[in-house]
C-alpha positions in Angstrom: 114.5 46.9 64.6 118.2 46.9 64.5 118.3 50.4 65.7 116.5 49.5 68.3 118.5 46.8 69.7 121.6 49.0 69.7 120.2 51.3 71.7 118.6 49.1 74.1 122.1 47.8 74.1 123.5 51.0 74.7 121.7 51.3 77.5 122.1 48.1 79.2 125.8 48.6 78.9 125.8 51.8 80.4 123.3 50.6 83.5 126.2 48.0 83.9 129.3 50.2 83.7 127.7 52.7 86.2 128.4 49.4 88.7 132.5 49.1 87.7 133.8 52.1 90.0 132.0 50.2 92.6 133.8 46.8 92.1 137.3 48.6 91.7 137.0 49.4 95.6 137.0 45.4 96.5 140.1 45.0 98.0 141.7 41.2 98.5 145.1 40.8 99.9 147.8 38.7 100.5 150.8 38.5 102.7 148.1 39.3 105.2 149.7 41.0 108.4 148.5 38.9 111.7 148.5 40.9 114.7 148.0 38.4 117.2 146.1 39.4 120.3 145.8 41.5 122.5 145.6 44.3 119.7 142.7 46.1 120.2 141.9 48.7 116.6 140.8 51.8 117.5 140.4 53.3 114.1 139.7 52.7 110.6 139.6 54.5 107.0 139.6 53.3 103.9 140.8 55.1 100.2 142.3 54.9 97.3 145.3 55.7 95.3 146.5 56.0 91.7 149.8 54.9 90.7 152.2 57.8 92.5 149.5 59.4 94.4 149.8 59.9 98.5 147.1 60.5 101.3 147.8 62.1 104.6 146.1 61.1 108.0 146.6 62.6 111.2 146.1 61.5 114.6 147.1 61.9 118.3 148.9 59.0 119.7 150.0 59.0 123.6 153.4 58.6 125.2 153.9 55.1 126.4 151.1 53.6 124.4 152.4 51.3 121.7 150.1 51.2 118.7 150.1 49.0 115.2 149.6 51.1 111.8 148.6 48.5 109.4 147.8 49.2 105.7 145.6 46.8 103.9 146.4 46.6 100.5 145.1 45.2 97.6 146.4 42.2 95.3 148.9 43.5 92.8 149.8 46.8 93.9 152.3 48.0 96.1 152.0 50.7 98.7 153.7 51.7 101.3 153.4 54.1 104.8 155.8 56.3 106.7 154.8 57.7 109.9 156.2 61.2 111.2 156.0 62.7 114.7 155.0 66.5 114.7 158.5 67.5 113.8 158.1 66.4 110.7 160.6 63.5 112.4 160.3 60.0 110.5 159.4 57.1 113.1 158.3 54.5 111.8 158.3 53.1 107.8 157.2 50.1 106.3 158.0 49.5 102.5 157.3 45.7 102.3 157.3 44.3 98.6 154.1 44.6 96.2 151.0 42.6 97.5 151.7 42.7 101.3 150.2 44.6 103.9 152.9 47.0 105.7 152.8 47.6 109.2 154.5 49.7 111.4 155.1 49.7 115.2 155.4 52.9 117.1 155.5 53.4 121.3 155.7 57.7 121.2 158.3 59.4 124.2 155.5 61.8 123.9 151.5 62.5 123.5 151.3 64.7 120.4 149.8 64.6 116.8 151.2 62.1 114.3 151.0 62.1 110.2 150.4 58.7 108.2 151.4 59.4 104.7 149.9 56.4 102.6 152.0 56.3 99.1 151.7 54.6 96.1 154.8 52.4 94.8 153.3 50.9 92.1 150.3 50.2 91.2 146.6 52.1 91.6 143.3 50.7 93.8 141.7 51.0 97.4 143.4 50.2 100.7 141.9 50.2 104.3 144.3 51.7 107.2 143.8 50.7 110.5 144.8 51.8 113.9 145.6 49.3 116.8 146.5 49.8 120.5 147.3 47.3 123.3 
């Protein structure tokens, strides 16, 4: 009977650790950024870092359009975002302390294809990055 139980156990424990990668990607934040209006998002992604790890996007942002980058970021981490024209120039960082969401403001001389890199600080989880234009 005892035998049994452990197993049955076992296997309860594993139906409920198949769930845990699931709740890892719940993101709350704080030090929320507010954009105000009239900021209209035009794109979203969300992923996930470990502690060091980076992710590249890439997109195609027009001249004389000013857009918001924001980075939604998890309690107790810190992450942070630099933006690069297609020079590899940097124009536009945030690096805001652990716990906020970063945001960065950038009106292009020129349509052409830009690079988001998404970097760990500190710290390892899920983040949502989001793309606003007025």
């Amino acid at each position: 009977m005892m035998k049994r139980s452990l197993v049955a156990l076992a296997m309860v424990v594993a139906v409920l650790g198949a769930g845990i990668p699931a709740l890892a990607q719940t993101c709350t934040t704080c030090c929320t950024v507010s954009l105000g209006s009239p900021w209209y998002r035009i794109a979203s992604t969300t992923g996930s870092l470990s502690w060091g790890g980076a992710r590249y996007y890439t997109t195609t942002l027009y001249a004389g359009v000013t857009y918001q980058i924001v980075l939604r970021v998890p309690w107790g981490v810190d992450f942070d975002m630099v933006v690069y024209d297609e020079n590899n120039n940097v124009v536009g960082r945030s690096t805001r302390g652990g716990d906020c969401d970063e945001i960065v403001t950038v009106t292009p001389r020129w349509t052409g294809t830009f690079t988001i890199k998404v970097y760990s600080h500190s710290g390892s989880g899920c983040f949502t990055l989001q793309l606003y234009r007025r």
